[in-house]
C-alpha positions in Angstrom: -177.5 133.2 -53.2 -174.0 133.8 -52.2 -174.3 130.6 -49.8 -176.0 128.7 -53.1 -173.0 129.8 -55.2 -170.2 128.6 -52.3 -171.8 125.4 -52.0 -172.2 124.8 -55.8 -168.2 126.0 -55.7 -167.9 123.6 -52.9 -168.8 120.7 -54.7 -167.1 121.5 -58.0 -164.0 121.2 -55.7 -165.4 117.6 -54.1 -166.5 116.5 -57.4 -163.1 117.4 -59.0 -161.0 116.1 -55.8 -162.9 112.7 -56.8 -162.5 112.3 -60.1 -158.4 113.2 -59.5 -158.8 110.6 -56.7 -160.5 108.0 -59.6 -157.9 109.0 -61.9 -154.7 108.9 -59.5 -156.4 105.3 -58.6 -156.7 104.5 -62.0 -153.2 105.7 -63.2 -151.9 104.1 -60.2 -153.4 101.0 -61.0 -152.5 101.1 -64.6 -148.4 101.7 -63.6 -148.9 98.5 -61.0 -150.5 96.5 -63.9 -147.2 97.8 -66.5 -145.0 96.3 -63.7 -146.4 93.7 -63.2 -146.8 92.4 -66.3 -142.9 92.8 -66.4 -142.4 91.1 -63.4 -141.4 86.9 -63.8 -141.5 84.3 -61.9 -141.1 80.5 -61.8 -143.8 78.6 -60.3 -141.6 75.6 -59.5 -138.3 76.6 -57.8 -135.5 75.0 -59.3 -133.2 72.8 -57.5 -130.3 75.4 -57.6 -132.6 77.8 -55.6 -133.7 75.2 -53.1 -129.9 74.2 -52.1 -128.7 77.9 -52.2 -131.3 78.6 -49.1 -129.9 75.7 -47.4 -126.7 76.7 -47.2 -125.0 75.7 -43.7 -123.5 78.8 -41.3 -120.3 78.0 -40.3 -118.7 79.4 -37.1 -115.2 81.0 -37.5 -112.4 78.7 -36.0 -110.0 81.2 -36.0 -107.5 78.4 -37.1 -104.7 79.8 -39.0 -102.5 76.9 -39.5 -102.7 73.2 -40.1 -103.5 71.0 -37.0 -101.0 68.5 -38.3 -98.6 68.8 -41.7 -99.4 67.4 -45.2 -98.1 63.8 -45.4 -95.9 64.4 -48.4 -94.4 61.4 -47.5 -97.4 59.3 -47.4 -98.5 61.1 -51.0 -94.9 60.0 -52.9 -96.1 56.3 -51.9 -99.0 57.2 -53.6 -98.0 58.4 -56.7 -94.7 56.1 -57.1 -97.5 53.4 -56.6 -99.9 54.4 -59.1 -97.4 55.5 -61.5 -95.7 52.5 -61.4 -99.3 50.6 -62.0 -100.5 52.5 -64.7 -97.3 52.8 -66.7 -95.3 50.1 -65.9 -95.5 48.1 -69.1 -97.0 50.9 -71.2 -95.5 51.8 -74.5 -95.8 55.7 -75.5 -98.4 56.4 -77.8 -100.0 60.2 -77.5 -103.4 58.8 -77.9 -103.2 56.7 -74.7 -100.9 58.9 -73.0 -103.6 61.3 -73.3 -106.3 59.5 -71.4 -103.6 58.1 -68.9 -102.9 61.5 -67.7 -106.7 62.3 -67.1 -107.0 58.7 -65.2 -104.1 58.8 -63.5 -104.8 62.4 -62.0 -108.2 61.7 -61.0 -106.6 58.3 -59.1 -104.1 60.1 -57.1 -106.6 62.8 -56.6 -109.4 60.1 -54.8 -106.6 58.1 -53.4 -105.0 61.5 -52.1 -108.2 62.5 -50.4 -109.0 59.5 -48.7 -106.7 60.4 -46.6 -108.7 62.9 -44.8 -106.6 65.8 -44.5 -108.6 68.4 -43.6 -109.1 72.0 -45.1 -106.4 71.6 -47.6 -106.9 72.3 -51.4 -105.3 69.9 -53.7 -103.9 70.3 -57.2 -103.1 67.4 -59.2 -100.4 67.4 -62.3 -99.8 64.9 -64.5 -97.1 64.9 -67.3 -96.6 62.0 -69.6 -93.9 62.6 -72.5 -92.0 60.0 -74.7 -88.9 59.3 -74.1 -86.4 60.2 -77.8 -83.0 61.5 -76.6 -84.5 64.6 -76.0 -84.9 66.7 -72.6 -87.6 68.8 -71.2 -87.4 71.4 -68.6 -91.2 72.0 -66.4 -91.6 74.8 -64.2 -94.1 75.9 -61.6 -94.8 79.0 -59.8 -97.0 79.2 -56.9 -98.0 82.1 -54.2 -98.1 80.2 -51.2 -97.5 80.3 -47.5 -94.5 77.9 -47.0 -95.2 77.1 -43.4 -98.3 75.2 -44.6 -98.5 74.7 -48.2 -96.2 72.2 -49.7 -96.1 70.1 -53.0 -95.1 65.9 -53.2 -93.5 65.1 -56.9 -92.8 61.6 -58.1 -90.9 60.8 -61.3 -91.3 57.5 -63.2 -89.5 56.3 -66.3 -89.7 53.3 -68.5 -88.2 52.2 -72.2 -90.7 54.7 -74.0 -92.0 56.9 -71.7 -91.6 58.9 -68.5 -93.9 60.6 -66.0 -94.3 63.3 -64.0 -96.8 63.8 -61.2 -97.0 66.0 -58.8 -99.6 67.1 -56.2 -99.2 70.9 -54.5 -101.4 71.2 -51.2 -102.4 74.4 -50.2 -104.1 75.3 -46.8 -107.1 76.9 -46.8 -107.4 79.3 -44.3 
């Protein structure tokens, strides 16, 4: 009787160990469905997440400096040339000055870059103000390494208007 009443004991204890297996299985299976359910996805990658896994590993060159220095020379050509384009016969009016200074930067920035200089990060500024017996003071401040970083300015004037462009190149280490 006393073996009847282990064994019956026995299987209480395999019959409960069960059911808490069931329900641990069953709780664990409800918690995986919660999260889930609050898990999204896309089921077409976007284009943005294509072209940030093919992103290209660069070596390090260990290049501190420039391999040759910014033609600032070169760059005043270009900007006494496509200031004197652009604004040689123009007459100041703020609606066409405007949209000149948006053109004209983004001429001297293409015609800048076509020159190839390599790892250098160029700023383009363009001012266009009327001329009115008046004077104007512009100022720029830049933290810069002087050895390699340098800045080409050009200054054109007509009857009505003058100009001011200037492009700062900064090495990129």
């Amino acid at each position: 009787m006393a073996q009847t009443h282990g064994s019956k004991q026995q299987a209480q204890r395999l019959e409960q160990g069960a059911e808490s297996l069931r329900h641990g299985a069953q709780a664990q299976s409800r918690e995986n469905n919660v999260s889930l359910s609050t898990v999204s996805h896309v089921d077409e990658p976007s284009q943005r997440d294509e072209s940030s896994r093919l992103t290209v590993r660069m070596e390090n060159t260990y290049q501190l400096g420039p391999t040759k220095p910014f033609p600032v020379a070169t760059v005043n050509r270009i900007l006494e040339d496509v200031l004197t384009t652009y604004l040689q016969e123009a007459q100041y009016d703020p609606e066409f000055c405007r949209q000149m200074t948006k053109t004209i930067s983004e001429v001297i920035k293409t015609q800048v870059k076509e020159l190839l200089i390599p790892r250098y990060k160029l700023i383009v500024i363009v001012y266009i103000g009327q001329r009115d017996d008046q004077s104007i003071v512009i100022g720029s401040r830049c933290l810069w390494n002087p050895k390699s970083d340098t800045v080409s300015t050009y200054t054109f004037k007509n009857s009505t208007l003058f100009a001011l462009a200037n492009v700062y190149a900064v090495y990129f280490e």
